[in-house]
C-alpha positions as CSV (number, residue, x, y, z in Angstrom):
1,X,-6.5,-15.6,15.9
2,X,-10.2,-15.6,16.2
3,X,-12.7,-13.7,14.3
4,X,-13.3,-11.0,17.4
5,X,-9.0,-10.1,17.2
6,X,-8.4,-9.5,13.5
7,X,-8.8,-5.6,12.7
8,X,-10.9,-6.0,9.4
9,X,-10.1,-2.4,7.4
10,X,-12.7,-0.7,4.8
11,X,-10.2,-1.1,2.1
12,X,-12.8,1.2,-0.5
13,X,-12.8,4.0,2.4
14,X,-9.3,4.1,1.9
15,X,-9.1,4.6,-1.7
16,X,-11.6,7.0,-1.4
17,X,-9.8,9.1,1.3
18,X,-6.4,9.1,-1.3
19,X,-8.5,9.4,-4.2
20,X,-10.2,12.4,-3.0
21,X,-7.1,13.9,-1.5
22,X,-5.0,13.6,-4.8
23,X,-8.0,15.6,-6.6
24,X,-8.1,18.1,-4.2
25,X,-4.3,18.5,-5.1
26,X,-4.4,18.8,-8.6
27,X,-7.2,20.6,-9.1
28,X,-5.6,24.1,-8.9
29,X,-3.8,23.1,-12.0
30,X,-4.9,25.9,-14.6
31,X,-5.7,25.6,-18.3
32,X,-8.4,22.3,-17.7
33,X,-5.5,20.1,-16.9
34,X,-7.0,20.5,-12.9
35,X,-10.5,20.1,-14.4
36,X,-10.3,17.0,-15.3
37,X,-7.8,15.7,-13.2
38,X,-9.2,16.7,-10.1
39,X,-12.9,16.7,-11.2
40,X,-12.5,13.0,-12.6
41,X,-10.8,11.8,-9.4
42,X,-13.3,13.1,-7.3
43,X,-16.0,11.6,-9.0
44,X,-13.9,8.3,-9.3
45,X,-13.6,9.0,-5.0
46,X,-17.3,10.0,-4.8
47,X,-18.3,6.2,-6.2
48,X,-15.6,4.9,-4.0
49,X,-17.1,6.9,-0.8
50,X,-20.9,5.3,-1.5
51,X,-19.5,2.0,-1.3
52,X,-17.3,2.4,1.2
53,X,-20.3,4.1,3.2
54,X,-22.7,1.0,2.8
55,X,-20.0,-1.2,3.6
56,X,-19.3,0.4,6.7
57,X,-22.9,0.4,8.0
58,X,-23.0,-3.3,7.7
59,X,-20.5,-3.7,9.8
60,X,-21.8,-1.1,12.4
61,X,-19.6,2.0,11.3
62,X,-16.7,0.6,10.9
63,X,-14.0,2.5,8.6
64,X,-16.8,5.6,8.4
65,X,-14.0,8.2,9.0
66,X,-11.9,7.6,6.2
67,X,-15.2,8.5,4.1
68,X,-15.8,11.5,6.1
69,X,-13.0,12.7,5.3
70,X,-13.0,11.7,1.5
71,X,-16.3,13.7,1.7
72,X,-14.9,16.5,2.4
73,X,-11.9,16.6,-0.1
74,X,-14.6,15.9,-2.3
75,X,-16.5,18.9,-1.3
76,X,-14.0,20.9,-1.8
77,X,-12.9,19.7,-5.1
78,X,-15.9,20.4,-6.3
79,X,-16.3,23.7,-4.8
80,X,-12.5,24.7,-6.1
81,X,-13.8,23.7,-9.5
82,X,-17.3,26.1,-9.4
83,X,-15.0,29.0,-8.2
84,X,-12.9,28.5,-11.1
85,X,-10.2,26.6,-10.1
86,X,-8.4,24.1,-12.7
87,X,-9.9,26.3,-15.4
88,X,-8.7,29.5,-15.1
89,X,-5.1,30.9,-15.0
């Protein structure tokens, strides 16, 4: 197989995609427990997504989606947590 028929996969877009997905789950845990679990696995996600990101551009957008995505579960994580969520009962 040549160079030109491998599928190459942004392995770091992918663990920030799951990352951020398992934060946005378990940040409605009350009592802090959701605090820090989901508020430390998004930032965990968030350093995944910026290396994912540059990754992808230097191979012209490849494996940008996954990091889309994580951005958003981030987004939301962190939005979940300013409302209260993970912290209150």
């Amino acid at each position: 197989m040549s160079d030109a028929t491998v599928r190459r996969s942004n392995w770091t877009a992918w663990a920030a995609f799951w990352t951020a997905l398992a934060g946005l789950l378990l940040m409605p845990i009350p009592l802090f427990i959701g605090l820090i679990l989901g508020g430390g696995l998004s930032i965990v996600a968030a350093v995944f997504a910026v290396i994912a990101l540059l990754k992808g551009l230097a191979r012209s957008g490849a494996g940008i989606a996954p990091v889309v995505f994580a951005a958003i579960f981030i987004a939301l994580t962190w939005a979940g947590i300013s409302a209260g969520g993970g912290v209150i009962w």
